[in-house]
N, C-alpha and C positions, 0 to 999 in steps of 0.2 A: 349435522355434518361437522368433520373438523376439519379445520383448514389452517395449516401451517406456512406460514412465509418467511422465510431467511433471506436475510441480506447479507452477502458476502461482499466488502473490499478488499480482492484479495491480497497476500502477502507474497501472492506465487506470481513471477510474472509473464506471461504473456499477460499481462497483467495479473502479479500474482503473492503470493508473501513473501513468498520472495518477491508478496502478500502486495499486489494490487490490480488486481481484476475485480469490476464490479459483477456482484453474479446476484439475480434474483431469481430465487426457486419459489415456485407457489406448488404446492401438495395440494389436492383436493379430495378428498375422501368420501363419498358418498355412500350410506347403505341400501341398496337393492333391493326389490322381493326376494331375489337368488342368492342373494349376499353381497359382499362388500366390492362397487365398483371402484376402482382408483383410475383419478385421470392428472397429467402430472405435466404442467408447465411450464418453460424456464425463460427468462431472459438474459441476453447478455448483452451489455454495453461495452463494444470492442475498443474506445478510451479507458475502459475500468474505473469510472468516475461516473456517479449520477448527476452531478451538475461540470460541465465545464463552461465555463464564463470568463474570458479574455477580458482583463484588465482593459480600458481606453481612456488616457486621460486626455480632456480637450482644455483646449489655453483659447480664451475669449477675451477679443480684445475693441476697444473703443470703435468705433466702424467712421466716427464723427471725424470726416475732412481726409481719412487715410485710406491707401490702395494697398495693393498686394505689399509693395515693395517697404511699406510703410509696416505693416504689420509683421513681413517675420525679419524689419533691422529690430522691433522689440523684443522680438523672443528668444532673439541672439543674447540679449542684455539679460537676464536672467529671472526674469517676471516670471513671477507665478511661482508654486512651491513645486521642488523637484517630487519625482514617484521614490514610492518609498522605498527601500532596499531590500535585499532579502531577512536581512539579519531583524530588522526594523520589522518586518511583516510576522515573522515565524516566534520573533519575543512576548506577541502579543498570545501565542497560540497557548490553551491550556496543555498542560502534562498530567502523566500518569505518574512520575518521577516521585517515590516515597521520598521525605526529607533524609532518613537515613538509609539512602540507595544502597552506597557501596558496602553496607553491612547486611544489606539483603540478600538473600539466594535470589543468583541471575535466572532472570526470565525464563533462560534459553533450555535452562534444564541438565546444564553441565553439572550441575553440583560443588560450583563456586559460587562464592559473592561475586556480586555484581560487577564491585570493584575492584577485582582480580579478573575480572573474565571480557565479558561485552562491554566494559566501561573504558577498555583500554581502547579499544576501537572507535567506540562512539566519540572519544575525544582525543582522536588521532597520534594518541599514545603509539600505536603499529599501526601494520598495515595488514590487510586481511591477505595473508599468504597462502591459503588454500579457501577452496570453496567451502568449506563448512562452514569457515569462520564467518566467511559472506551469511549464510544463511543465518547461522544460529543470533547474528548480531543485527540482520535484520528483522530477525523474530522478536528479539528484545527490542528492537526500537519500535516495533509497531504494537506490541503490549505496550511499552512507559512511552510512544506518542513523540519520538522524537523522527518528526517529519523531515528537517532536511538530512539526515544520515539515509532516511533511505532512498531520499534524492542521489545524496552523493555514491550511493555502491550502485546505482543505475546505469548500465551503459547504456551508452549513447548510439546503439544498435537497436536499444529496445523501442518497442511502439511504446513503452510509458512517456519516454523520455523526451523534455521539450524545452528549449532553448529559454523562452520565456519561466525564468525557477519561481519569480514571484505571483502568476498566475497556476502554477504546479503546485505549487505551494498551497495556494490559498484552495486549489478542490484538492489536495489530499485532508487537508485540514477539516472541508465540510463533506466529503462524503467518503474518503477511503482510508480510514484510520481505526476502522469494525469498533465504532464505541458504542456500540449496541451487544458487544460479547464479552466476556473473562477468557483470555488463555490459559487454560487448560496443561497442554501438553505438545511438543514439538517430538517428532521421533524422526530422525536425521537417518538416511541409508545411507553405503558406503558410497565414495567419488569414483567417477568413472571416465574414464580417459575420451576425447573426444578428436576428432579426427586430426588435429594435430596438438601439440604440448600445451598451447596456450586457450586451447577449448576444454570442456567439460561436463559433466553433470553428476546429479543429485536427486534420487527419491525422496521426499518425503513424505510426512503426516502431522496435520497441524486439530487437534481440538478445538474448539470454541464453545462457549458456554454462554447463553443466550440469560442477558441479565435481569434481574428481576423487574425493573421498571419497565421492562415490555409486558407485550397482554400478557395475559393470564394462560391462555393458550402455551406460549412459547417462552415462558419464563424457567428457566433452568434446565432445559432441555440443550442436549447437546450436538453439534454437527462437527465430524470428521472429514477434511477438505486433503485430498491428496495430491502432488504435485512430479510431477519431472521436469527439475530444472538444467538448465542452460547458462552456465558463467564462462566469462572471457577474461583474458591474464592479460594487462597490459605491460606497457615497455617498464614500467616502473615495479614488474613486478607482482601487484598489487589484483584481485580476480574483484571482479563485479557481475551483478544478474544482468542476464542479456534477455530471454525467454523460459514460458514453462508451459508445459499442457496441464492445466487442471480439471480434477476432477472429483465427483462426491460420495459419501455412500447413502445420497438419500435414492431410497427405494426406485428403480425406473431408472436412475441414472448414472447406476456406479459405472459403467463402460463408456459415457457421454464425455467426450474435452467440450467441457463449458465456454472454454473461452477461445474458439476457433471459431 
């Protein structure tokens, strides 16, 4: 039998690539005396994260001779080391970032360097003025791995999105960052007006290319993830992904939203 397993974190959001919905598809293929059965099952984890794990730091303190009132005049005093910050957490995170980035063809597929195109955004050079640029720059931050940009074009509407950035942080880092694919190819549809000026959306189609150090089975085989997204224009301007319906063209489920 063959049996194929993708794991999608997606870049589409209702969690999504606009890429971060977690999606696992299992394909199961069996041959028959009659021929070939296919039975085909999905899961979806509606955080888009395979692990979420909530930071807790606990402060312990001497218990010898002290009460309540004893124990947090110490913690007023600055004992113990503070949590770390975002910046601190996310410098530790590996990248995809070639050392000569900006003379790279950008991710996104525009047919600039990098550092002409997504690079001006990723480091707040402009601001994303239409939804394309949201998408195509979060396409590029989830190829080259830069996890807090696509915190920051998250609205705060979205189910991704959560108050705690340093716990967001740390599971986009261990499970929705697709470092188990090569992108491929992003193919961007046109913008479409949404029920007033400051709404929107967006088709797209994202490749992935399933990398060699998985089995054997699934090593260079490709999967086509399609999305409709949903961006919001705030006061500033500026649009960010709010939701998306995603969905695949693996066999059984090109008509299924995964992540509903």
């Amino acid at each position: 039998s063959l049996l194929v397993q993708v794991n999608v974190a997606t870049m589409f959001r209702r969690r999504s690539l606009v890429l971060c919905t977690f999606i696992a598809v299992t394909i199961g293929r069996e041959r028959s005396a009659h021929g070939f059965a296919t039975s085909t099952r999905h899961r979806l984890q509606h955080d888009g994260l395979c692990i979420t794990s909530p930071i807790t730091y606990q402060t312990r303190l001497a218990a010898k001779g002290g009460g309540k009132k004893k124990a947090a005049a110490r913690t007023t005093k600055g004992f113990g080391a503070p949590p770390p910050s975002l910046v601190d957490v996310v410098a530790q995170f590996r990248t995809r970032v070639p050392e000569d980035a900006d003379a790279q063809p950008c991710p996104c597929g525009s047919g600039d360097t990098y550092g002409v195109c997504c690079a001006e955004l990723h480091r707040k050079e402009r601001q994303c003025l239409t939804m394309t640029d949201v998408l195509r720059s979060r396409y590029s931050a989830f190829a080259w791995r830069d996890i807090k940009y696509v915190m920051d074009t998250t609205h705060e509407t979205c189910r991704d999105y959560r108050e705690d950035r340093v716990a967001w942080a740390k599971d986009l880092n261990k499970g929705g960052m697709f470092d188990s694919f090569e992108f491929v190819n992003l193919e961007a549809g046109p913008e479409e007006a949404g029920s007033n000026e400051n709404e929107g959306y967006v088709e797209f189609k994202v490749t992935l290319r399933a990398k060699e150090d998985m089995s054997s089975s699934l090593s260079g085989q490709e999967t086509e993830i399609s999305e409709r997204s949903k961006f919001l224009r705030g006061e500033d301007g500026s649009w960010s992904y709010a939701s998306g319906e995603v969905k695949s063209n693996v066999a059984g489920l090109e008509d299924t939203a995964l992540n509903q």
